[in-house]
ZAVEXTI-162126 format. One line per 10 residues: number of its first residue (from 1); their letters; for each residue x, y, z of N, C-alpha, C, O. Coordinates in pm, 1 decimal. Each point is the difference from the previous one (the first is absolute). Example, Ala and Ser with C-alpha at 12.3 -4.5 7.8 and 13.67 -1.06 7.14 Angstrom:
BEGIN
1> AS> 1319.0:-569.0:780.0:-89.0:119.0:0.0:90.0:120.0:0.0:103.6:-1.9:66.5 | -138.6:106.9:-138.5:82.0:119.0:6.0:-77.0:109.0:73.0:50.9:110.8:16.9;
// end
This chain:
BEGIN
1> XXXXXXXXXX> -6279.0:345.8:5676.2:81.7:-89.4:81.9:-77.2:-49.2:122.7:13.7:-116.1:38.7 | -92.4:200.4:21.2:-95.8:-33.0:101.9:-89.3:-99.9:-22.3:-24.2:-94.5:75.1 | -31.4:122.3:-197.8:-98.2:-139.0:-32.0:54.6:-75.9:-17.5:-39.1:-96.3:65.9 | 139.5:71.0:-138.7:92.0:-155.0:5.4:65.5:-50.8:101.1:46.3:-113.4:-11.5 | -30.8:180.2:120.2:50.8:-35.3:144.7:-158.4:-72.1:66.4:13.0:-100.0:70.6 | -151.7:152.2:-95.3:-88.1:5.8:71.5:-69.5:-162.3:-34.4:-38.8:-93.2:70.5 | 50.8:126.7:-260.4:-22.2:-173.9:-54.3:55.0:-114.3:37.1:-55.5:-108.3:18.3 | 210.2:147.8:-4.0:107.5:-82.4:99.7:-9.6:-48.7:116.5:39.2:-108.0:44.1 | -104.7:210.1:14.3:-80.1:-51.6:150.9:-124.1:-24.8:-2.2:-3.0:-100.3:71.3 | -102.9:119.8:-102.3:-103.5:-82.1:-65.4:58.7:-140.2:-0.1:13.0:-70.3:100.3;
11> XXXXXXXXXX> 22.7:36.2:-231.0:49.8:-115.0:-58.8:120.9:-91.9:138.3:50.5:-107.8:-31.5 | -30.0:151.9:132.0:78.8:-94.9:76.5:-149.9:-23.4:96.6:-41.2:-107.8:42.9 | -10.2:218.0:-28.9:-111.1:-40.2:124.5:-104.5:-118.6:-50.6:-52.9:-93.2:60.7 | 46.8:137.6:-198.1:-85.5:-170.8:-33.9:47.6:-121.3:-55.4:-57.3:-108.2:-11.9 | 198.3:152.1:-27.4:82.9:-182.1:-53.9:65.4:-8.4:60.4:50.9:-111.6:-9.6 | 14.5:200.2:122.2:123.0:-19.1:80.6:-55.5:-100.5:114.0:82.6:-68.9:59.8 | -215.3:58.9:-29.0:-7.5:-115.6:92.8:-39.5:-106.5:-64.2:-81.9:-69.4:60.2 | 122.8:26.6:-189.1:17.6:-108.7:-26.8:66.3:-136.8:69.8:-63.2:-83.5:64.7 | 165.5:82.0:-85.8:51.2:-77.5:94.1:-67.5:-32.5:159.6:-9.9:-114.9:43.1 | -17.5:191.6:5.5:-98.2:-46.2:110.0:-110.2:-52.6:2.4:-28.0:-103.7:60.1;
21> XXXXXXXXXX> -59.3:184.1:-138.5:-129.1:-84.1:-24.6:38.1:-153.1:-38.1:-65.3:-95.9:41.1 | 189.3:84.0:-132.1:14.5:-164.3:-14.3:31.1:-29.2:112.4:-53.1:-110.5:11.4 | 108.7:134.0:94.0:37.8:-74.4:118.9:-103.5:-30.5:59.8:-6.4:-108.7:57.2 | -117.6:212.9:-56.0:-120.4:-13.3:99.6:-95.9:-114.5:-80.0:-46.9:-81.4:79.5 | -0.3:53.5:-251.5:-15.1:-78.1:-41.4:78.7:-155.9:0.3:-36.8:-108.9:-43.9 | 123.0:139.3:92.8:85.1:-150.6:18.7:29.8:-70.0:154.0:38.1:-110.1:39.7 | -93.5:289.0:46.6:-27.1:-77.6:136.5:121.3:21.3:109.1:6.1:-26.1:120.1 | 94.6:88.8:-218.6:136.2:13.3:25.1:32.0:130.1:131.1:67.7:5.8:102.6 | -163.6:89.5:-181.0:-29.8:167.2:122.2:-107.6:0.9:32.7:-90.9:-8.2:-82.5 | 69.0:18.6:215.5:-141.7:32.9:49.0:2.5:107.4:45.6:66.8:35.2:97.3;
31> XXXXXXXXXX> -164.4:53.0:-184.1:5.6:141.8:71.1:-83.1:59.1:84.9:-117.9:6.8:-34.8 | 157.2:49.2:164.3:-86.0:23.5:104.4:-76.2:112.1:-65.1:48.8:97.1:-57.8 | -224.9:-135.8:82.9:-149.2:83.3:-44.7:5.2:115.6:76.5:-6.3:109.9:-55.0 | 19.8:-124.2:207.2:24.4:122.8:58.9:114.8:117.6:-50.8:-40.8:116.0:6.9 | 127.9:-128.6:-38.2:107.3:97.8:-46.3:-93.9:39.7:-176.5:-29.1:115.9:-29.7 | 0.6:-222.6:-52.7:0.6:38.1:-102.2:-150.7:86.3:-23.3:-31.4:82.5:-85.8 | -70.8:-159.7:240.4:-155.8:129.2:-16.5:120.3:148.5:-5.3:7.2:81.1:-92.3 | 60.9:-81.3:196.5:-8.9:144.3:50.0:100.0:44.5:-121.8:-60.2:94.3:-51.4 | 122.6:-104.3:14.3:98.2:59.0:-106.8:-87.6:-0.7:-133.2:36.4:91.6:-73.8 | -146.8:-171.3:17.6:-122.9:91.8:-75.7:12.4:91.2:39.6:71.4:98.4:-19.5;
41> XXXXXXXXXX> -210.0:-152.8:136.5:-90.7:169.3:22.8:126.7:132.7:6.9:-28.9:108.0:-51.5 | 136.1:-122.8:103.1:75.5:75.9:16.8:86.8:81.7:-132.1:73.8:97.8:-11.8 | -130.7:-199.6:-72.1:72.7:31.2:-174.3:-51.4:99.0:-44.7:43.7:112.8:-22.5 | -195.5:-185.6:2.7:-87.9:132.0:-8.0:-83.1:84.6:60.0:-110.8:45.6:-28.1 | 203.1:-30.5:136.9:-17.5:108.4:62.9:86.9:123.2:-18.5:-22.6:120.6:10.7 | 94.8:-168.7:-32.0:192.0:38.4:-60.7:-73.8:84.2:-105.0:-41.4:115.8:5.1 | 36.3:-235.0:-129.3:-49.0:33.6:-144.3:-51.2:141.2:32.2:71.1:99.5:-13.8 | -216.2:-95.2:63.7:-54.5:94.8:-9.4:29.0:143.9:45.3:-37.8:106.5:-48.7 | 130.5:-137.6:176.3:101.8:142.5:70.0:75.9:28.8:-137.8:-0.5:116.8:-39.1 | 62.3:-208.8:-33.6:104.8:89.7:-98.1:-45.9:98.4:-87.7:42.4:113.9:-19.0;
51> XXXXXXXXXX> -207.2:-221.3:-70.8:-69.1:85.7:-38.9:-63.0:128.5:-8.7:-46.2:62.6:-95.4 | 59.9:-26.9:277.9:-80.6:86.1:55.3:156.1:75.0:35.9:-9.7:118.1:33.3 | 100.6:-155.3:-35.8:121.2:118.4:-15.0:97.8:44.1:-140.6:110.2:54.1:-9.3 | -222.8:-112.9:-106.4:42.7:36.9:-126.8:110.9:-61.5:-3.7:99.5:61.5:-38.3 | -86.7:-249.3:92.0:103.2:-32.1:-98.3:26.2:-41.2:-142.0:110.2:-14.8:-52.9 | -228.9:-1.3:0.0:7.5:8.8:-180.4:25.5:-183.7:-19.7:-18.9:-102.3:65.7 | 50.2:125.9:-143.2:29.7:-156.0:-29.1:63.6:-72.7:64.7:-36.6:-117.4:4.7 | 180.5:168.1:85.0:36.6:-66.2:103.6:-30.8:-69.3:79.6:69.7:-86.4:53.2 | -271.6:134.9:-13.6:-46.4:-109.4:55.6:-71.0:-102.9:-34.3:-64.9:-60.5:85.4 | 65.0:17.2:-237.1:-61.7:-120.1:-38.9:131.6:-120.2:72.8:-45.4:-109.1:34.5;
61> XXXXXXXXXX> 174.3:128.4:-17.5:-14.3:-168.0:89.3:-33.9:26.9:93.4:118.5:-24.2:22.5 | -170.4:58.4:85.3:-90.7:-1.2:83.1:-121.5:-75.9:-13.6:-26.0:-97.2:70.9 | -45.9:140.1:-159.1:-116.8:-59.5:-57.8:25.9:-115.4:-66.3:-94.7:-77.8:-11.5 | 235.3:36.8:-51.1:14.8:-173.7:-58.3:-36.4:-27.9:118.9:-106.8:-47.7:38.4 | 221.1:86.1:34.6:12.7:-100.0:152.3:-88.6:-18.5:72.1:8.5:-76.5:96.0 | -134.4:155.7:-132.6:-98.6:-12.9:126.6:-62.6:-119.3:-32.1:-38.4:-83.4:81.9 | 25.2:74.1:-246.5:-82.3:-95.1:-54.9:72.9:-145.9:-1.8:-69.8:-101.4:0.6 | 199.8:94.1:-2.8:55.0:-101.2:52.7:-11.4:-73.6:91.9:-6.4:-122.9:-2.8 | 1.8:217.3:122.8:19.0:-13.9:151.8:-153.9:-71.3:34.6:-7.8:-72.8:99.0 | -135.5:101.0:-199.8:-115.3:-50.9:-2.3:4.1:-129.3:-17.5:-91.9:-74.4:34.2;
71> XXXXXXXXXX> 226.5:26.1:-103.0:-40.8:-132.2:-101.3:79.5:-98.4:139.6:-61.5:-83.4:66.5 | 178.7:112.4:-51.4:74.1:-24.1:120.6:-51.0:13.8:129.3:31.1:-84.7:83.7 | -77.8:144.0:-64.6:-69.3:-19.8:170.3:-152.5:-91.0:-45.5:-19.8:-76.2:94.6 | -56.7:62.6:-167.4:-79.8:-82.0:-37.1:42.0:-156.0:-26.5:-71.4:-89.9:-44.4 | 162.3:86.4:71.3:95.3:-129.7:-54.2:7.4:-78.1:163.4:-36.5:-101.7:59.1 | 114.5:236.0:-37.6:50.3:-34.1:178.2:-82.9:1.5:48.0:41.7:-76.3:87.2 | -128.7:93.7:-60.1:-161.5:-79.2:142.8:-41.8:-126.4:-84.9:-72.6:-80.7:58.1 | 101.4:59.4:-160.1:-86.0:-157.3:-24.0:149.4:-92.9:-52.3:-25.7:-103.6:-61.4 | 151.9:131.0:79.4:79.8:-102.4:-49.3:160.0:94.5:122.0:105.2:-63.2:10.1 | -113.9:160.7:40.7:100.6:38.6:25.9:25.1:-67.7:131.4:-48.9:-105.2:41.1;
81> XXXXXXXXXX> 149.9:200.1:27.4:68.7:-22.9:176.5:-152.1:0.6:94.8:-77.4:95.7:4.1 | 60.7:-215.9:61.9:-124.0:0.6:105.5:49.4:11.3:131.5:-84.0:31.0:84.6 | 202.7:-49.1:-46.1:10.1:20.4:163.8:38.0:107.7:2.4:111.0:38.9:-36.1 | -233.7:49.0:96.4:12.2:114.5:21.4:-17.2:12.3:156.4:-95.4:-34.8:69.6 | 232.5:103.1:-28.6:-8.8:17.7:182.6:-10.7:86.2:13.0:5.1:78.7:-94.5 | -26.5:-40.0:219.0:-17.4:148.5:42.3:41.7:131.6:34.6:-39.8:87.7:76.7 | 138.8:-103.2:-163.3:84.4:130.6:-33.6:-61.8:41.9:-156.4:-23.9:112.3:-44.4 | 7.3:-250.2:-22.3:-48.1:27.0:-130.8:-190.6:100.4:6.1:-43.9:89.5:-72.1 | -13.7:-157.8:183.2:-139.7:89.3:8.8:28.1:76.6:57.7:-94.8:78.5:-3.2 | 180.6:-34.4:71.5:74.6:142.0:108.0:8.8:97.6:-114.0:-56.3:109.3:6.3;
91> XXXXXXXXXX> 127.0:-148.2:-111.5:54.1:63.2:-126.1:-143.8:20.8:-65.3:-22.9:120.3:11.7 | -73.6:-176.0:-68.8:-68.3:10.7:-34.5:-114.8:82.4:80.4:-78.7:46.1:-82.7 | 43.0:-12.7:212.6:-60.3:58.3:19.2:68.8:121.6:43.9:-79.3:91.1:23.8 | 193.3:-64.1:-7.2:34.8:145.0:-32.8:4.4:111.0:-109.8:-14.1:122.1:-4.9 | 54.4:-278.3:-125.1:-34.3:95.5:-160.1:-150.3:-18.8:17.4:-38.6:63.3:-98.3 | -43.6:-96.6:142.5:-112.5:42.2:-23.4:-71.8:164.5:64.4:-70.9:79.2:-62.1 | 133.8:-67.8:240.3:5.0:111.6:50.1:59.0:110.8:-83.6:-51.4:99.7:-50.7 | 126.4:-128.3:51.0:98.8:109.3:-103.8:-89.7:15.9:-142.5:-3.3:110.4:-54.4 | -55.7:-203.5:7.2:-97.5:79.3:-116.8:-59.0:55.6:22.7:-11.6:108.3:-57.3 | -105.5:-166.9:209.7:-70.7:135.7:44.9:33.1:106.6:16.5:-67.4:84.2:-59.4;
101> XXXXXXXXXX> 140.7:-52.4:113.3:91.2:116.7:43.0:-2.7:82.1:-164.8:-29.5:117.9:-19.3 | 65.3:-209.4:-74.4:34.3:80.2:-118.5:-108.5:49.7:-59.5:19.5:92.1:-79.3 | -153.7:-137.4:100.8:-91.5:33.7:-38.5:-37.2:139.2:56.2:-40.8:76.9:-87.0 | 44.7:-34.4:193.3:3.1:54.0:61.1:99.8:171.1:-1.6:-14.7:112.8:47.0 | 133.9:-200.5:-148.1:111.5:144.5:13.0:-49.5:132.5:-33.6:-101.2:21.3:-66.6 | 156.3:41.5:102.2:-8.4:150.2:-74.2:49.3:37.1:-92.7:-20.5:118.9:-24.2 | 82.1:-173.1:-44.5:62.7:46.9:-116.8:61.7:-113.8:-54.2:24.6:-97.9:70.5 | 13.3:104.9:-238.8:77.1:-131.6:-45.9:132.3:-42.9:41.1:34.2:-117.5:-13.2 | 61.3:228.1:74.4:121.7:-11.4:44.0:12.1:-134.2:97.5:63.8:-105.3:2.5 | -220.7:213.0:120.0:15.0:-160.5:110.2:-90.8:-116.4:-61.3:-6.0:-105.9:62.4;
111> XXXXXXXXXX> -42.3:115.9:-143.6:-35.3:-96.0:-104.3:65.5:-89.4:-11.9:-37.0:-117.2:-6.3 | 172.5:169.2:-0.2:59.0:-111.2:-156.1:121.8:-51.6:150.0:56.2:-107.7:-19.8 | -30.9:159.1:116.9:103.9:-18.4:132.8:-100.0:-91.8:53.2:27.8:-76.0:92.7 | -129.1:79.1:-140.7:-66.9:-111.2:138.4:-12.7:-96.0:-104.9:-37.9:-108.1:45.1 | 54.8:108.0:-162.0:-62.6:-137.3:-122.9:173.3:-47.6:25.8:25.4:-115.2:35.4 | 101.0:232.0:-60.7:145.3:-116.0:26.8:-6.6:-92.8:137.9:39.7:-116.5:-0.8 | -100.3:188.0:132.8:23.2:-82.3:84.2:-92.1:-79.6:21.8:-14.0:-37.9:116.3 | -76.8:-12.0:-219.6:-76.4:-100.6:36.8:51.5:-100.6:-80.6:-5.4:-118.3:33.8 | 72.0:169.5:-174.0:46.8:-111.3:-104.8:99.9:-59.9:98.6:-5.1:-121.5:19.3 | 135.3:228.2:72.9:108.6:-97.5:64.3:-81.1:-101.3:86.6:48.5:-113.0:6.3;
121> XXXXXXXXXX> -170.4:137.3:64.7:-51.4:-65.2:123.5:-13.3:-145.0:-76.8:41.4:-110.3:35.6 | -126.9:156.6:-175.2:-40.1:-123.0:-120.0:111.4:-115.9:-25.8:-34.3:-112.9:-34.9 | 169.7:149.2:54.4:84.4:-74.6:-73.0:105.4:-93.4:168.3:87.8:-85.5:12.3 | -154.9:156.0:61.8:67.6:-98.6:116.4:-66.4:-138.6:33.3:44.4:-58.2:99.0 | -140.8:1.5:-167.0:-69.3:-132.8:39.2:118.1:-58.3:-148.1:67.6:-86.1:56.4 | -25.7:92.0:-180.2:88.8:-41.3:-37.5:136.4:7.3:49.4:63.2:-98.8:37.5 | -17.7:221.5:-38.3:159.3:-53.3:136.3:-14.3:-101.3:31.3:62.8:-99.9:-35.2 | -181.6:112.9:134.9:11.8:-127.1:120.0:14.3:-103.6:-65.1:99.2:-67.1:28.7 | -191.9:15.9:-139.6:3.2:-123.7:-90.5:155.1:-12.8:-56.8:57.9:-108.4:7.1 | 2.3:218.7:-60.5:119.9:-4.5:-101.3:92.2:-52.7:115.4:80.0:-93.1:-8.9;
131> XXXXXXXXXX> -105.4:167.2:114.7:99.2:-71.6:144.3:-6.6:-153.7:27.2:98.9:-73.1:-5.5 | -197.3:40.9:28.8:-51.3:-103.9:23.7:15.7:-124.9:-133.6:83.4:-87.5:23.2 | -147.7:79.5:-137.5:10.9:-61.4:-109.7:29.2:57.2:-118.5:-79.2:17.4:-92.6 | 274.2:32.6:98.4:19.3:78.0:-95.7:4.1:-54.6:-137.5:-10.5:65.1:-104.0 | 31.3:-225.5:119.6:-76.0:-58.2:-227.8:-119.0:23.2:12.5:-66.2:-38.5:-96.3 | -13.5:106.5:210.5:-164.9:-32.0:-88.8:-8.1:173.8:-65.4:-108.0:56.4:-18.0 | 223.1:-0.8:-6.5:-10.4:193.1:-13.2:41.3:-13.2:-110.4:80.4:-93.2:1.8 | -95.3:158.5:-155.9:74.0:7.1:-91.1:16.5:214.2:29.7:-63.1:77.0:72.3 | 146.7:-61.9:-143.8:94.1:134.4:16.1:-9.3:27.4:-110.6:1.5:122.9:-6.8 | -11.7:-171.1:-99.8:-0.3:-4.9:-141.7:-104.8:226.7:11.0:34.4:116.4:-20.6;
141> XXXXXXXXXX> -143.8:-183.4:59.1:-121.2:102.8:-18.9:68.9:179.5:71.0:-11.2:112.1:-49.6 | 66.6:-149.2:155.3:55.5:91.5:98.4:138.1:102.9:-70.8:13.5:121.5:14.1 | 70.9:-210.5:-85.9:90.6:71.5:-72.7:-50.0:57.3:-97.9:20.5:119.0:-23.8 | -111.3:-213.3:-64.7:-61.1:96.8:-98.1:-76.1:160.0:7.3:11.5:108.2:-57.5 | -94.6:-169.5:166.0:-4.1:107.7:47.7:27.9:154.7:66.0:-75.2:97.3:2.4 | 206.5:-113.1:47.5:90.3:77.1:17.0:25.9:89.3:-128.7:-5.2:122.7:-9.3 | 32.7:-212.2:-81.3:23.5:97.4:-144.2:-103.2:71.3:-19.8:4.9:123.0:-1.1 | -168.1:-226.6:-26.7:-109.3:100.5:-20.9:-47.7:128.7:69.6:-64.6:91.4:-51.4 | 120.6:-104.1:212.4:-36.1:118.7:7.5:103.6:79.7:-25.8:-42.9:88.0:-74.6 | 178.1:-68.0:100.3:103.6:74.3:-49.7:-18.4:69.9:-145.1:29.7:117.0:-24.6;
151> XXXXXXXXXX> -75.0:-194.6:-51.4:-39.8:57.3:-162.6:-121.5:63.3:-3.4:-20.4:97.1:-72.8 | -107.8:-171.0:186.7:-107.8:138.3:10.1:57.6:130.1:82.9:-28.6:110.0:-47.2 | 86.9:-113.4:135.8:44.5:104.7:45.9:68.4:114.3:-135.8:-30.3:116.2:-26.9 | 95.2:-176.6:-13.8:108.0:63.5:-136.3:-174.2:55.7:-82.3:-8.5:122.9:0.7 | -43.8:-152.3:-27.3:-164.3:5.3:-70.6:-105.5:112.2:38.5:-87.1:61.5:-61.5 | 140.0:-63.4:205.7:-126.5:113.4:61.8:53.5:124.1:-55.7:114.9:41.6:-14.8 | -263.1:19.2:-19.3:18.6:155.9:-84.1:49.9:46.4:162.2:111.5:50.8:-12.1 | -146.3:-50.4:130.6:4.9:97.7:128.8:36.5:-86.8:74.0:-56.0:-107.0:23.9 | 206.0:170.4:39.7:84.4:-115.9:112.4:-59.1:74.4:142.1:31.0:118.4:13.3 | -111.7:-179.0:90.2:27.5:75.1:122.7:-94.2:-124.5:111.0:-14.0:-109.8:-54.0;
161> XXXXXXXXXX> -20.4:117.3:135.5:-23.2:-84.1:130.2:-102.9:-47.6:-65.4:-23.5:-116.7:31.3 | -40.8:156.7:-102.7:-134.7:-29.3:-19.1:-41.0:-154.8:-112.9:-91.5:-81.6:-11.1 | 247.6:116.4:-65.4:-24.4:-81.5:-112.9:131.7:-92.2:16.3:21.5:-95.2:-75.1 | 62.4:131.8:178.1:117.9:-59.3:28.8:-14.4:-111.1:102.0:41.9:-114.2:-19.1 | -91.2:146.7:105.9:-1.3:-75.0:166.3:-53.3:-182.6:0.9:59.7:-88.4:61.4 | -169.9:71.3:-136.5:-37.0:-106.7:-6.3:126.0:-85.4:-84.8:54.2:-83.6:72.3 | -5.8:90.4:-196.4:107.6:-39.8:-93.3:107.2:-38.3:70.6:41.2:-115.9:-2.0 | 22.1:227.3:82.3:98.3:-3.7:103.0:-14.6:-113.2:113.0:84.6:-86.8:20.9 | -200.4:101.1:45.4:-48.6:-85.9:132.2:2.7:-155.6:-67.6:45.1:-92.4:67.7 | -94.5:69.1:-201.5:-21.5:-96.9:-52.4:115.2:-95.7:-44.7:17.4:-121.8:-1.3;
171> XXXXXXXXXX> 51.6:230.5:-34.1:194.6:-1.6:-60.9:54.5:-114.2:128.6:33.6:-118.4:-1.5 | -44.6:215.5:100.6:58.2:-24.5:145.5:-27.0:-153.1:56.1:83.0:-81.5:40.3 | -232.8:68.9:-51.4:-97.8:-146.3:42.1:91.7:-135.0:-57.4:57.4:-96.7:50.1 | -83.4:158.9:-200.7:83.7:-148.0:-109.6:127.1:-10.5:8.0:67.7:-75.2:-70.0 | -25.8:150.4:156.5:192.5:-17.3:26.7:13.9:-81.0:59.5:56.2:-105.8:-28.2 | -129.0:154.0:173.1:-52.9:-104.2:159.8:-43.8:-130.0:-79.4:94.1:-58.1:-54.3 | -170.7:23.6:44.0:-30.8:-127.4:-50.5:159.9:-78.4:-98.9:57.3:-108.0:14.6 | -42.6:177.2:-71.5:127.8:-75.7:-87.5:155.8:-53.3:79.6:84.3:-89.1:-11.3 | -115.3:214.6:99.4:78.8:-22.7:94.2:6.4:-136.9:104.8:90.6:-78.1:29.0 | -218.8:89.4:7.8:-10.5:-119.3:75.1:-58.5:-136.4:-104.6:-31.3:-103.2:59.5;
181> XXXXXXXXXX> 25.4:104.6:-127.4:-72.5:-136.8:-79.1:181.6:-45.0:-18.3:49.4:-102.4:47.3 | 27.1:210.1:-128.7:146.9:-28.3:-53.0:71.3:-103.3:93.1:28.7:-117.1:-25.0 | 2.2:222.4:189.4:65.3:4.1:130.0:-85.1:-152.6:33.3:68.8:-100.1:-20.5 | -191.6:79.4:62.7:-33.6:-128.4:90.9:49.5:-114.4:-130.9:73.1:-81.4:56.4 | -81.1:55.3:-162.7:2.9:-78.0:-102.0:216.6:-57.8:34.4:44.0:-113.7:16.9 | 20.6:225.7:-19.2:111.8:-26.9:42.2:55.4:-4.5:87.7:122.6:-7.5:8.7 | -247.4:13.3:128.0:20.0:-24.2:146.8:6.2:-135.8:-21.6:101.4:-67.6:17.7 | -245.6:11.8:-68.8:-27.1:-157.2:32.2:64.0:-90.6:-92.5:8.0:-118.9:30.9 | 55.9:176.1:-181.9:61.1:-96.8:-27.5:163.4:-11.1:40.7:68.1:-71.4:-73.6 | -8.9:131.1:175.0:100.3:-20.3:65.9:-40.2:-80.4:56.2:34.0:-115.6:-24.9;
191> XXXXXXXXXX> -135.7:150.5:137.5:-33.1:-133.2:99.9:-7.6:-124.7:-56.8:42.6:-95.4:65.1 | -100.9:73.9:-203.1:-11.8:-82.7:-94.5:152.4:-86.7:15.1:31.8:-89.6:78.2 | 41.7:154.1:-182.5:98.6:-10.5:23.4:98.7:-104.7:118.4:45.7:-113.5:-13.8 | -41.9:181.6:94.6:53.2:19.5:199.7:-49.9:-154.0:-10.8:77.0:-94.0:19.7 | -224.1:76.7:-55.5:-76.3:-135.7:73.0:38.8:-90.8:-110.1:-9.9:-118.0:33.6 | 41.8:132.3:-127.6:36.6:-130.3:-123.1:152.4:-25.9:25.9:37.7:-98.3:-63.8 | 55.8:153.8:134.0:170.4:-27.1:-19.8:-5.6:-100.2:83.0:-65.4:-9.5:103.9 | 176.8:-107.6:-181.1:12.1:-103.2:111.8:102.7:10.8:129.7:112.5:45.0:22.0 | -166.6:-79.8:15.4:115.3:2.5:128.6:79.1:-92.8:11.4:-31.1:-116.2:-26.1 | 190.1:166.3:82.6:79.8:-92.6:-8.5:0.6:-163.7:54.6:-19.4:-17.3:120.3;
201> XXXXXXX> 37.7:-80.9:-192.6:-1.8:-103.5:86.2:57.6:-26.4:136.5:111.6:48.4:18.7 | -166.7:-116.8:81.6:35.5:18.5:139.7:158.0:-119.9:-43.0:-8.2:-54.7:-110.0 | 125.9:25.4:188.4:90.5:2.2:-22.7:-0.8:-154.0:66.6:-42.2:-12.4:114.9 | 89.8:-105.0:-189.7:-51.9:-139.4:77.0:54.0:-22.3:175.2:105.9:50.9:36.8 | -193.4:-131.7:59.2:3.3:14.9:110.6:180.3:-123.4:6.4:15.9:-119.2:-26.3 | 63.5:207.4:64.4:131.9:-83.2:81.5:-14.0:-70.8:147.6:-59.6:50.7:95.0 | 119.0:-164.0:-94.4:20.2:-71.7:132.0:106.0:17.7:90.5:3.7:-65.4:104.2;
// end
């Protein structure tokens, strides 16, 4: 049952972003390079903590996703989101500190605590975008995701911080984003809305 939960997640981490990749081929999503470098390196970095806490097959989507996340952030620096401000390199040079740091840990535990809080640091230059230009975000990838890791979790031979924390942190990230891509999309088309109703005709001037 584990392996068929694990193929299941496999199999969403590499067709489940279907739909997006067509959006980014059609020009439709632009996905910010900064969020999608750091959520690689951060994949497999992941990948390899699960490995190294005997999660068994559970952690091959890890490893789809990392290889995904290669094809997708390679996309985004030569066709993705370019206004990048400075919260977005704020963000980016903290997941970079924070890798150092990880290089550095003592053990895989703070390993894998310093790889979740660099993936959340990774995914705040999109917020800002999903805030900002919530049609250029597809969500499509983010829900799917949610399942994939829920079904690798169900997959891991060994449940504990080690093989849990990143999945979880990751769980958490793609909510935030859905949340706000959903929420600003039905902020602005109210305003939409608000600004298209006609207004009543003014009432003819009496003498």
């Amino acid at each position: 049952m584990k392996e068929l939960a694990s193929g299941a997640a496999v199999a969403i981490a590499v067709f489940g972003t279907g739909p997006y990749v067509v959006g980014m081929l059609r020009g439709r999503i632009r996905p910010h390079a900064f969020t999608w470098l750091v959520w690689t390196v951060t994949t497999m970095i992941a990948f390899a903590g699960q490995l190294v806490g005997n999660g068994g097959i559970g952690a091959a989507a890890a490893g789809a996703s990392a290889l995904v996340g290669v094809a997708i952030s390679g996309y985004a620096f030569w066709r993705g989101e370019r206004s990048y401000t400075r919260l977005d390199w704020l963000c980016l040079a903290g997941a970079a500190i924070a890798l150092v740091a990880w290089g550095f840990a003592g053990g895989p535990l703070t390993a894998v605590i310093l790889i979740a809080l660099v993936d959340a640091i990774g995914a705040v230059p999109t917020i800002r975008k999903a805030f900002a230009k919530p049609d250029d975000e597809g969500i499509s990838p983010f829900v799917l995701a949610n399942f994939k890791w829920l079904l690798a979790i169900y997959a891991l031979d060994h449940l504990n911080l080690l093989t849990l924390l990143f999945p979880a942190t990751t769980t958490a990230v793609n909510t935030a984003i859905i949340i706000v891509v959903l929420g600003r999309r039905a902020q602005l088309q109210s305003r939409r809305t608000v600004d298209h109703t006609p207004r009543p005709a003014r009432p003819a001037p009496t003498r």
